[in-house]
N, CA, C and O atoms as CSV, one atom per row, in Angstrom:
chain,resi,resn,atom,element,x,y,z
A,1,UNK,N,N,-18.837,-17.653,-25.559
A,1,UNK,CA,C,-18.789,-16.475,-26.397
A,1,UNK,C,C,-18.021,-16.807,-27.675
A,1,UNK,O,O,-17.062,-17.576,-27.750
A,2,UNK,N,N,-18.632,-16.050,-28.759
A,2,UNK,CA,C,-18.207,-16.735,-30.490
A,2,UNK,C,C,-17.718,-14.924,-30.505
A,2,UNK,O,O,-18.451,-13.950,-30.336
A,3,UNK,N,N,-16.539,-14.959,-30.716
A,3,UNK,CA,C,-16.033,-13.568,-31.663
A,3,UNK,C,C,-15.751,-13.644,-33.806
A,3,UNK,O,O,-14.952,-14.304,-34.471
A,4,UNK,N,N,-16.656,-12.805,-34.158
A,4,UNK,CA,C,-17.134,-12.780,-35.558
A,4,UNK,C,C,-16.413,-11.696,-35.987
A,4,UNK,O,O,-16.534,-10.542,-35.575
A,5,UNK,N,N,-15.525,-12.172,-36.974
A,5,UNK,CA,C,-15.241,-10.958,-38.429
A,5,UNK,C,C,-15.669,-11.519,-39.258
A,5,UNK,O,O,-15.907,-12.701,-39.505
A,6,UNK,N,N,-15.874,-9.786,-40.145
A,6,UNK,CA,C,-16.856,-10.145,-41.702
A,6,UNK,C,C,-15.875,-9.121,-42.372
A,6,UNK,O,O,-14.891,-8.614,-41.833
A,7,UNK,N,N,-16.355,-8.902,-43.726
A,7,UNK,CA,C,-15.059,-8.216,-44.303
A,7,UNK,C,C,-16.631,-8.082,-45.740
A,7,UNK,O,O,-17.495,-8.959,-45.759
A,8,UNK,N,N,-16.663,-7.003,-46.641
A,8,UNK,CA,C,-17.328,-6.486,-47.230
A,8,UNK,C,C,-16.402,-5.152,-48.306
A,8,UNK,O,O,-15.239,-4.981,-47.940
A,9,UNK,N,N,-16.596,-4.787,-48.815
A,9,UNK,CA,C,-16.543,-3.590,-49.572
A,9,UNK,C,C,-17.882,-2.325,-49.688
A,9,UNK,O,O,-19.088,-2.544,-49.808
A,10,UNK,N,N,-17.079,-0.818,-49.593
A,10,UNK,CA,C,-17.951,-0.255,-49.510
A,10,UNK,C,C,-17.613,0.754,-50.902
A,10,UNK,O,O,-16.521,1.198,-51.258
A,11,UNK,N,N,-18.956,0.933,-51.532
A,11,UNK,CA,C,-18.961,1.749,-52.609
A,11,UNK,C,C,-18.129,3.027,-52.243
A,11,UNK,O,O,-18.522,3.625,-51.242
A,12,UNK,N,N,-16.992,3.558,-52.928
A,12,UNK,CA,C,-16.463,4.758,-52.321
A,12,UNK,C,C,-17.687,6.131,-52.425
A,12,UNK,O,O,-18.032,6.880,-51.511
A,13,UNK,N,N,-18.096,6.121,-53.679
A,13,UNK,CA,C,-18.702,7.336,-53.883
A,13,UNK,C,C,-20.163,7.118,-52.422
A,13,UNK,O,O,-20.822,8.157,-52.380
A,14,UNK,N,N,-20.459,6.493,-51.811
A,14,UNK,CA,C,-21.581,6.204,-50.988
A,14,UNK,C,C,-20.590,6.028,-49.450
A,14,UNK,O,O,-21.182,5.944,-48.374
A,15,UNK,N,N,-19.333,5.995,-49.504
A,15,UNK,CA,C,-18.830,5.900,-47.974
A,15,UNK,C,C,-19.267,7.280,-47.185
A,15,UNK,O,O,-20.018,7.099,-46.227
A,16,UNK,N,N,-19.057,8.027,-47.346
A,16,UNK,CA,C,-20.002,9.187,-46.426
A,16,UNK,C,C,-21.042,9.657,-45.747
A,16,UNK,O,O,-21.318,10.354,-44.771
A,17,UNK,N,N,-21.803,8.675,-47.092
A,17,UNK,CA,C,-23.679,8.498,-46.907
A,17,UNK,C,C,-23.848,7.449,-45.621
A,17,UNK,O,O,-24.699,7.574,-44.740
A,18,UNK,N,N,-22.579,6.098,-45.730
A,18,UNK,CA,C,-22.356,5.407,-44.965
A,18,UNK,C,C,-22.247,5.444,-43.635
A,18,UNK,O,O,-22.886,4.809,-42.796
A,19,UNK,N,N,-21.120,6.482,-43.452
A,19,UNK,CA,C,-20.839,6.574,-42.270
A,19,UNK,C,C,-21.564,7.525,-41.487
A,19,UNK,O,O,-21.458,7.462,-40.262
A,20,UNK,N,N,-22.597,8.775,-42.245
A,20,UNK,CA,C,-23.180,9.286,-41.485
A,20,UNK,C,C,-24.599,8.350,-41.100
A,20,UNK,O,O,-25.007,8.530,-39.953
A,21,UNK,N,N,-25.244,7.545,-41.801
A,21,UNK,CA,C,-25.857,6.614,-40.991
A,21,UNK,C,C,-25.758,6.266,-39.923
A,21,UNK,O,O,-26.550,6.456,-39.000
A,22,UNK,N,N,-24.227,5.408,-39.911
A,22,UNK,CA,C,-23.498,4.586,-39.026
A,22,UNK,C,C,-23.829,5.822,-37.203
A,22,UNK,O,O,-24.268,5.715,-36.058
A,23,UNK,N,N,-23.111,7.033,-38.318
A,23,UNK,CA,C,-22.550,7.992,-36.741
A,23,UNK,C,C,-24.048,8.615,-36.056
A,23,UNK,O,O,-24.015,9.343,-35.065
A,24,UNK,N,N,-25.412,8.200,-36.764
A,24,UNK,CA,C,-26.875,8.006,-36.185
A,24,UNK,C,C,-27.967,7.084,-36.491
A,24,UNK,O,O,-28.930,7.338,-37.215
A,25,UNK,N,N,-27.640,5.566,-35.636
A,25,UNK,CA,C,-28.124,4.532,-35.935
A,25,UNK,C,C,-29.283,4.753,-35.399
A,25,UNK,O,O,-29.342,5.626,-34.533
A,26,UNK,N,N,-30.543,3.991,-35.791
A,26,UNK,CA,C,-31.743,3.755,-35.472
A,26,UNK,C,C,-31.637,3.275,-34.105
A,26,UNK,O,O,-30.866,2.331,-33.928
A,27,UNK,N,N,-32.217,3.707,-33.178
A,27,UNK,CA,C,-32.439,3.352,-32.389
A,27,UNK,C,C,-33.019,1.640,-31.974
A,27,UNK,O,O,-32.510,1.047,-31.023
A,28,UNK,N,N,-33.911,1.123,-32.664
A,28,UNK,CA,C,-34.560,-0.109,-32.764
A,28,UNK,C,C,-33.925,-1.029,-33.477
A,28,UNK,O,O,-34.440,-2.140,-33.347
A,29,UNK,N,N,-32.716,-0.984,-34.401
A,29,UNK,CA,C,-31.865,-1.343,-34.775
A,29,UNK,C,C,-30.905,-2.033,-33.565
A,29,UNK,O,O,-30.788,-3.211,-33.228
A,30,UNK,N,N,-30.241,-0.752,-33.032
A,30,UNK,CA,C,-29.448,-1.033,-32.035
A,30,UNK,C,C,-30.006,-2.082,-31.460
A,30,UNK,O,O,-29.367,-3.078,-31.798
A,31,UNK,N,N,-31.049,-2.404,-30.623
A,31,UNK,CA,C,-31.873,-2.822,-29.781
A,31,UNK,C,C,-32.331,-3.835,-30.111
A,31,UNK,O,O,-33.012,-4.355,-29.228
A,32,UNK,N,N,-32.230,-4.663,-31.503
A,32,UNK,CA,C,-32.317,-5.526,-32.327
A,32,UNK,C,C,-31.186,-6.641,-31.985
A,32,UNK,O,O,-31.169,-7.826,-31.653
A,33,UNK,N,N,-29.994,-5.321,-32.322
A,33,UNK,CA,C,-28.702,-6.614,-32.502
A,33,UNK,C,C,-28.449,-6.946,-31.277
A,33,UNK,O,O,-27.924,-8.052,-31.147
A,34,UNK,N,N,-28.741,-6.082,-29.908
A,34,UNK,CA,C,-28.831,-6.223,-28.479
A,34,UNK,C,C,-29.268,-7.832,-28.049
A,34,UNK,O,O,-28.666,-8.688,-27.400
A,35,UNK,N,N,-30.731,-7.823,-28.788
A,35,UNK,CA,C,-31.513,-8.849,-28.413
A,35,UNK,C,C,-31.100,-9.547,-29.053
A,35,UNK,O,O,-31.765,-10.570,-28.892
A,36,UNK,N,N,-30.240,-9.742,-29.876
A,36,UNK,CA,C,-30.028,-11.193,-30.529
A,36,UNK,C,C,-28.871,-11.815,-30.372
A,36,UNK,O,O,-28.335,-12.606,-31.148
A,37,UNK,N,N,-28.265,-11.187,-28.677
A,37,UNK,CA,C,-26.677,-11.752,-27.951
A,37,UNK,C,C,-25.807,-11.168,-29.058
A,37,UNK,O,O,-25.298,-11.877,-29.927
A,38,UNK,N,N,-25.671,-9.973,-28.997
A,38,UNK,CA,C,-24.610,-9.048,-30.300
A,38,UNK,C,C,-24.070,-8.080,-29.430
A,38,UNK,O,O,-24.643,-7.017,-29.191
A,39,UNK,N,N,-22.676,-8.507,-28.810
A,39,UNK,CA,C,-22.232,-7.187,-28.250
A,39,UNK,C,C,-20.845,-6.931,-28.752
A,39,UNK,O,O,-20.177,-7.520,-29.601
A,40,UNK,N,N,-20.503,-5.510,-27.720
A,40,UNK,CA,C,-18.698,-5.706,-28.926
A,40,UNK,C,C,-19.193,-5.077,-30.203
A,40,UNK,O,O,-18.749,-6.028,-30.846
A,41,UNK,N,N,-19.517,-4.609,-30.776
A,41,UNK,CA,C,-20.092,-4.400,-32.312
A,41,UNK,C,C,-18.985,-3.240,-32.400
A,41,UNK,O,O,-18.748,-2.428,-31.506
A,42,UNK,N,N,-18.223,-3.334,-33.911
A,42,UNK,CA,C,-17.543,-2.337,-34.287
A,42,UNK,C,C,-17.625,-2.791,-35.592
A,42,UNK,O,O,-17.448,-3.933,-36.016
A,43,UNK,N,N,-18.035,-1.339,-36.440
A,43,UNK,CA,C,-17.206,-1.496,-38.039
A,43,UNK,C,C,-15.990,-0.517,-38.217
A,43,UNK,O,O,-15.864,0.616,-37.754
A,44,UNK,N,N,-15.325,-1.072,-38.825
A,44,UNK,CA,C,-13.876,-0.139,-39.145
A,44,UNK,C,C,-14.041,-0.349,-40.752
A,44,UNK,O,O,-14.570,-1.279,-41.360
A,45,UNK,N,N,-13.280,1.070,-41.328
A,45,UNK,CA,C,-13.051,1.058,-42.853
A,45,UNK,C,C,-11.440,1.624,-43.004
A,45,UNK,O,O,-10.688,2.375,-42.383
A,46,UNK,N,N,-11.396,0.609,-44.473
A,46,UNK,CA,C,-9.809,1.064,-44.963
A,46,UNK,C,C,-9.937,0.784,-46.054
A,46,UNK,O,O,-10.368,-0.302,-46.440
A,47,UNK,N,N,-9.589,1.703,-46.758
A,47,UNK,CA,C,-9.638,1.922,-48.224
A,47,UNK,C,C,-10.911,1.364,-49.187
A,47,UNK,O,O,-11.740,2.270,-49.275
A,48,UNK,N,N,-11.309,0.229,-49.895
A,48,UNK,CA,C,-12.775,0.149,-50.016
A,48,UNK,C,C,-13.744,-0.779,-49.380
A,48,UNK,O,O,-14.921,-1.057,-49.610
A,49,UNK,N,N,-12.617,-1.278,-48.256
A,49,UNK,CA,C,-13.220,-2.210,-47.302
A,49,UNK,C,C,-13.757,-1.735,-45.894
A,49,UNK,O,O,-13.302,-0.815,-45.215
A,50,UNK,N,N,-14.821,-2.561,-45.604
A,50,UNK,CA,C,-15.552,-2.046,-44.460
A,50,UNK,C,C,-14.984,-3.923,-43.821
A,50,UNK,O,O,-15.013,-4.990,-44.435
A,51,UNK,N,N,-14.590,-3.649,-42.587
A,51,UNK,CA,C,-14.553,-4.713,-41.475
A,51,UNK,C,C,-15.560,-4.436,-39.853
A,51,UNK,O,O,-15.785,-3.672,-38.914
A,52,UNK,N,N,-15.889,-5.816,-40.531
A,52,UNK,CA,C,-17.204,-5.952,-38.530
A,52,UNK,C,C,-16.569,-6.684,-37.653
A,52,UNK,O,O,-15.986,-7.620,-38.200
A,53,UNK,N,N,-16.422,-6.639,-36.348
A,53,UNK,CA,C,-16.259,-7.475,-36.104
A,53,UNK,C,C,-17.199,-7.147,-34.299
A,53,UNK,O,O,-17.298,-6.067,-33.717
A,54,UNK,N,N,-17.844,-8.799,-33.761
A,54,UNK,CA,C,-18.426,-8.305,-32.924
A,54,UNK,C,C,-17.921,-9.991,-31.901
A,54,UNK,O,O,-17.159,-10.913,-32.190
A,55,UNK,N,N,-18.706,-9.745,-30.804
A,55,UNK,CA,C,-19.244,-10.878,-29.978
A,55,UNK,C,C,-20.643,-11.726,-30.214
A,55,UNK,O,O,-21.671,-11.082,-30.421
A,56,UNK,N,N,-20.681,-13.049,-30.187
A,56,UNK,CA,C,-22.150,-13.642,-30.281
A,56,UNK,C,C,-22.063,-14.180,-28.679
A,56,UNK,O,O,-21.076,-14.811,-28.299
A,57,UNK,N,N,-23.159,-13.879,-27.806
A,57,UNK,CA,C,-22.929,-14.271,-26.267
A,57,UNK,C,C,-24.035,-15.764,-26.230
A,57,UNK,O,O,-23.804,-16.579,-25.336
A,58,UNK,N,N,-25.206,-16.054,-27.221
A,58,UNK,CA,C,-26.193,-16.338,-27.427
A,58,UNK,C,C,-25.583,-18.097,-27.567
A,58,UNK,O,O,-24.435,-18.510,-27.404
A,59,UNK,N,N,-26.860,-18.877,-27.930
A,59,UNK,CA,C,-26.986,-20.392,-27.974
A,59,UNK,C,C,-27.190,-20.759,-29.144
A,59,UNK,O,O,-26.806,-21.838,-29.595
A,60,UNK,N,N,-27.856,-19.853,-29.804
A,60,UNK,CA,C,-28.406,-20.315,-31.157
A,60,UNK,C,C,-28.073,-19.417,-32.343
A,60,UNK,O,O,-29.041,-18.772,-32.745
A,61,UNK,N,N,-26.631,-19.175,-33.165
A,61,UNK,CA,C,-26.218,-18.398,-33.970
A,61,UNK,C,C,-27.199,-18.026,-35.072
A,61,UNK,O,O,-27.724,-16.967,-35.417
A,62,UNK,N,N,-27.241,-18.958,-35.388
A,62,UNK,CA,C,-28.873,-19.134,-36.496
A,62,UNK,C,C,-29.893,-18.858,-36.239
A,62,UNK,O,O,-30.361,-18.102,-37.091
A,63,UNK,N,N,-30.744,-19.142,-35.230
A,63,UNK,CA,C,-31.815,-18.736,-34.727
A,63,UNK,C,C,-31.768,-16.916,-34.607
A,63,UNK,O,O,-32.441,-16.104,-35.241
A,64,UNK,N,N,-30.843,-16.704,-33.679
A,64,UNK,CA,C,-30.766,-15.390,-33.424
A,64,UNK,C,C,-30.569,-14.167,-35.039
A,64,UNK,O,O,-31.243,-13.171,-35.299
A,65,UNK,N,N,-29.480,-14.733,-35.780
A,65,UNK,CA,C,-29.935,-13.926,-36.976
A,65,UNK,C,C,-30.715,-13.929,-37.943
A,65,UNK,O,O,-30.816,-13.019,-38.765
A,66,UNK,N,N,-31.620,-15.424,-37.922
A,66,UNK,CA,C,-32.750,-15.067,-38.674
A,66,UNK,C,C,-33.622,-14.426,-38.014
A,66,UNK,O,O,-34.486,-14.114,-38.834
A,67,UNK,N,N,-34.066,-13.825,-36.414
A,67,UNK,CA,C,-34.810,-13.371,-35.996
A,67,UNK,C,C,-34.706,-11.595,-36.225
A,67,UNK,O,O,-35.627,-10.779,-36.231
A,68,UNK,N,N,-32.927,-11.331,-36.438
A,68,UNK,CA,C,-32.720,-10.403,-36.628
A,68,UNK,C,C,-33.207,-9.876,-38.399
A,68,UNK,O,O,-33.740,-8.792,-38.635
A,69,UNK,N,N,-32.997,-10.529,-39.065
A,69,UNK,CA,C,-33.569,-10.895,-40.486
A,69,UNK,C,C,-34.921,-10.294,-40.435
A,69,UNK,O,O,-35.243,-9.218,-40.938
A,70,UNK,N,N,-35.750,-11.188,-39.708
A,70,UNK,CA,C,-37.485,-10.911,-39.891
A,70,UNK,C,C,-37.976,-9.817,-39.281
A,70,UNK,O,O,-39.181,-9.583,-39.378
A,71,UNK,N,N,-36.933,-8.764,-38.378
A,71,UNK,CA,C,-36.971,-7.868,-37.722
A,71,UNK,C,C,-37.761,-6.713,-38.895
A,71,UNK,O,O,-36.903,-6.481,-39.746
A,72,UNK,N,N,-38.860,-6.048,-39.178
A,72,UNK,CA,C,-38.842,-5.032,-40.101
A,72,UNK,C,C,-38.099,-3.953,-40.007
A,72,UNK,O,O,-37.664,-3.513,-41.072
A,73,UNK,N,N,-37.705,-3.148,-38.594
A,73,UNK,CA,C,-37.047,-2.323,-38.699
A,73,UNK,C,C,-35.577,-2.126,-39.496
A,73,UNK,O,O,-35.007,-1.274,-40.179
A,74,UNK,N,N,-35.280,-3.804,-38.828
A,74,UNK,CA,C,-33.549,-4.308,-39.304
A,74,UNK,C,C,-34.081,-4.067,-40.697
A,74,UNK,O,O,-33.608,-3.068,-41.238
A,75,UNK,N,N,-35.096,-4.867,-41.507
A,75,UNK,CA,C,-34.660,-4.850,-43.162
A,75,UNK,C,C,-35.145,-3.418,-43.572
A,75,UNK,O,O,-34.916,-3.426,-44.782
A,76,UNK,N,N,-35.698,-2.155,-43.267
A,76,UNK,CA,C,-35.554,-1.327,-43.400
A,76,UNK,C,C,-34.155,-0.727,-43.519
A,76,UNK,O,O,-33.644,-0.235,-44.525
A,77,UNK,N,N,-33.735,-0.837,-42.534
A,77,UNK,CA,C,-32.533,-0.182,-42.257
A,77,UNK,C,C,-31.281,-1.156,-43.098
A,77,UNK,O,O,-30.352,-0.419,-43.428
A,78,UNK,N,N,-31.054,-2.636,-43.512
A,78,UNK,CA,C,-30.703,-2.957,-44.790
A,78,UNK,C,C,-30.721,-2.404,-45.719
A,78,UNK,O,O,-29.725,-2.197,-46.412
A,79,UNK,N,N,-32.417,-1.839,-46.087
A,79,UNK,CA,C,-32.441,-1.297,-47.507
A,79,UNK,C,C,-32.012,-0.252,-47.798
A,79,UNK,O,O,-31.849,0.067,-48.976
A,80,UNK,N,N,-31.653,0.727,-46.537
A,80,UNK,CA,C,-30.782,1.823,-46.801
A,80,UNK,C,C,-28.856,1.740,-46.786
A,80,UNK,O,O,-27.960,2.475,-47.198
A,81,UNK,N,N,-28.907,0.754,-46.251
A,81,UNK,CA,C,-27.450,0.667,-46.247
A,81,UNK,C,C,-26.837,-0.264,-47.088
A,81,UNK,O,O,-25.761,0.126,-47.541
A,82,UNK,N,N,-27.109,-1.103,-47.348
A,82,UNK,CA,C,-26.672,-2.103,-48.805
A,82,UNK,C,C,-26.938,-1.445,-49.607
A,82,UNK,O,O,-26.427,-2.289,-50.344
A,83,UNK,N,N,-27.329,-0.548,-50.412
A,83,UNK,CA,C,-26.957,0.085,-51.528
A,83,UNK,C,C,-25.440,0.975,-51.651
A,83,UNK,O,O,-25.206,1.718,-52.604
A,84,UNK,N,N,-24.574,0.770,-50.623
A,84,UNK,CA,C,-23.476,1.902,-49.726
A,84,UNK,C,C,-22.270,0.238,-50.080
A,84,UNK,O,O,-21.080,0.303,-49.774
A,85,UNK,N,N,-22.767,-0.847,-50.612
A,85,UNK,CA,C,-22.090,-1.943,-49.593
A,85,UNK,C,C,-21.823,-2.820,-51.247
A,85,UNK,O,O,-22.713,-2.686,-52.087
A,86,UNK,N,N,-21.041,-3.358,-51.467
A,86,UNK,CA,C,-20.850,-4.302,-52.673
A,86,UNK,C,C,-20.052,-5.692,-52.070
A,86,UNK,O,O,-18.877,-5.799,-51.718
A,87,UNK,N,N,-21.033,-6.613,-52.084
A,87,UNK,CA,C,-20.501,-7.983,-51.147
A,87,UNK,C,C,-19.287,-8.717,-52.237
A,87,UNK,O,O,-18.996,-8.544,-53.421
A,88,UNK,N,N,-18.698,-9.760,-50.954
A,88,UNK,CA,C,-17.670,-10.133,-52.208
A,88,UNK,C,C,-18.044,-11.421,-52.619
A,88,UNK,O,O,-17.381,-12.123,-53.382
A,89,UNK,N,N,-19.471,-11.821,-51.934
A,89,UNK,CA,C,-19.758,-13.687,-51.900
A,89,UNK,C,C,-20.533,-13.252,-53.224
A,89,UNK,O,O,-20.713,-12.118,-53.669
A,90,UNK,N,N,-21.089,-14.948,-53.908
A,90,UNK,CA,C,-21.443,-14.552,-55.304
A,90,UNK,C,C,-22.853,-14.313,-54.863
A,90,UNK,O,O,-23.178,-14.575,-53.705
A,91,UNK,N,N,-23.755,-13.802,-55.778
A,91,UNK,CA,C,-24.891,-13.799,-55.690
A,91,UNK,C,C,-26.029,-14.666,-55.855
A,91,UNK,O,O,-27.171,-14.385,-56.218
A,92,UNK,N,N,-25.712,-15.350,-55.650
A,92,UNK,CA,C,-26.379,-17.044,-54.963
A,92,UNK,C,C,-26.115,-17.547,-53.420
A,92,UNK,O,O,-26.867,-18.252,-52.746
A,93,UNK,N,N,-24.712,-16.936,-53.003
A,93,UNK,CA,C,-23.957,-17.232,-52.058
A,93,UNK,C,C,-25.435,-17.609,-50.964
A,93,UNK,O,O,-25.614,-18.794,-50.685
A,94,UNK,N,N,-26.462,-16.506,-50.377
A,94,UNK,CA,C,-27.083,-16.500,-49.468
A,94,UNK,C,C,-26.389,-15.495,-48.663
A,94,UNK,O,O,-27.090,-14.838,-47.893
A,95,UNK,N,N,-25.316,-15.296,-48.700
A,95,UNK,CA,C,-24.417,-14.256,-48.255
A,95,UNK,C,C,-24.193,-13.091,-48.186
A,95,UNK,O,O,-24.242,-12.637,-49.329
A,96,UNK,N,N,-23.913,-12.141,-47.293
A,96,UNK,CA,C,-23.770,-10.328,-48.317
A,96,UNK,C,C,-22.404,-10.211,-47.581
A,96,UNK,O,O,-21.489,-10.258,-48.404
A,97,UNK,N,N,-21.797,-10.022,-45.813
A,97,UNK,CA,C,-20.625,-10.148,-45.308
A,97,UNK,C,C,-20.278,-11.540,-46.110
A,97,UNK,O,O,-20.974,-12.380,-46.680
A,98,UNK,N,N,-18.658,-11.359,-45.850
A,98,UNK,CA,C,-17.909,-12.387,-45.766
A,98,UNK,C,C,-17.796,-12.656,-44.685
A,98,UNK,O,O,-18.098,-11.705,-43.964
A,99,UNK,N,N,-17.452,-13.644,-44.084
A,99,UNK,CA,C,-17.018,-14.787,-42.906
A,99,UNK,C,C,-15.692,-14.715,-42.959
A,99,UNK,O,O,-15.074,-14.606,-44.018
A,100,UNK,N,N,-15.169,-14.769,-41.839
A,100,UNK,CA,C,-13.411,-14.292,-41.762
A,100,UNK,C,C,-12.824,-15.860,-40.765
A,100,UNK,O,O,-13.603,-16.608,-40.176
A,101,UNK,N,N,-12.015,-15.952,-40.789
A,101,UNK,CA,C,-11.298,-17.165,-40.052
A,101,UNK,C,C,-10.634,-16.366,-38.720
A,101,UNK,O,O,-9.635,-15.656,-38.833
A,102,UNK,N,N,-11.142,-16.525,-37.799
A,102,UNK,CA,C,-9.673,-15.925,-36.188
A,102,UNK,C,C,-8.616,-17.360,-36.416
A,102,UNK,O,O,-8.692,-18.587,-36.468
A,103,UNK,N,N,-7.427,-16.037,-36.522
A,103,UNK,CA,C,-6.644,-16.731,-36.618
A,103,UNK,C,C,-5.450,-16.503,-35.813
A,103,UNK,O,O,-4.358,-16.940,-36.178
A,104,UNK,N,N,-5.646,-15.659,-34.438
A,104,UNK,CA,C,-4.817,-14.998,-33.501
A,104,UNK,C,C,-5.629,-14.375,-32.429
A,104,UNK,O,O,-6.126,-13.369,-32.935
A,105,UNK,N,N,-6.009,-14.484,-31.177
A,105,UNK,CA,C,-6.878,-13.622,-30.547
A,105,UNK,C,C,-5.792,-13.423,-29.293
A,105,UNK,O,O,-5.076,-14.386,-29.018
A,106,UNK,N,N,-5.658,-12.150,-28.506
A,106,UNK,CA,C,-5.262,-12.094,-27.092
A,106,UNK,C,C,-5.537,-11.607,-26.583
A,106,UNK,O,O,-5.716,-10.412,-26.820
A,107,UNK,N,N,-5.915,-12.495,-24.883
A,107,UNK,CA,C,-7.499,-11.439,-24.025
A,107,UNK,C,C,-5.867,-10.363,-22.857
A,107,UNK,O,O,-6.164,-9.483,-22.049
């Protein structure tokens, strides 16, 4: 098991729009990140930052999120929520989360 933080910024004037998404996710979404060894899933926000952080249970980190990628429902449901979201990688990066370092865990 791989435990993942990401770290992002969220447009303030769009955090509401955000979180009422969040508080009624797509169903096929859910069921997406399910299938692609994604459990544990939490976002938390503080001030204009949004933090993820989840479990990867899976073999193939890569494999599994480009499958989540080619998912149509998933990039649907992207195109409504990245407009809510201002990444901090550059825009070349390939990136939209940031990648976080664990640097303390206790089970």
């Amino acid at each position: 098991m791989r435990r993942i933080g990401e770290l992002i910024k969220i447009r303030p004037e769009r955090l509401e729009e955000y979180k009422a998404y969040h508080a009624d996710p797509w169903p096929e979404v859910n069921r997406m990140i399910k299938e692609c060894n994604i459990t544990n899933y939490s976002i938390y926000h503080y001030g204009e930052y949004l933090f993820a952080c989840y479990e990867y249970t899976g073999e193939d980190y890569e494999g599994d999120m480009a499958k989540m990628a080619a998912d149509p429902a998933t990039q649907k449901w992207w195109d409504v929520v990245k407009p809510c979201q201002q990444s901090l990688e550059e825009p070349d990066s390939g990136s939209w989360w940031t990648g976080m370092e664990e640097v303390y865990h206790l089970e």
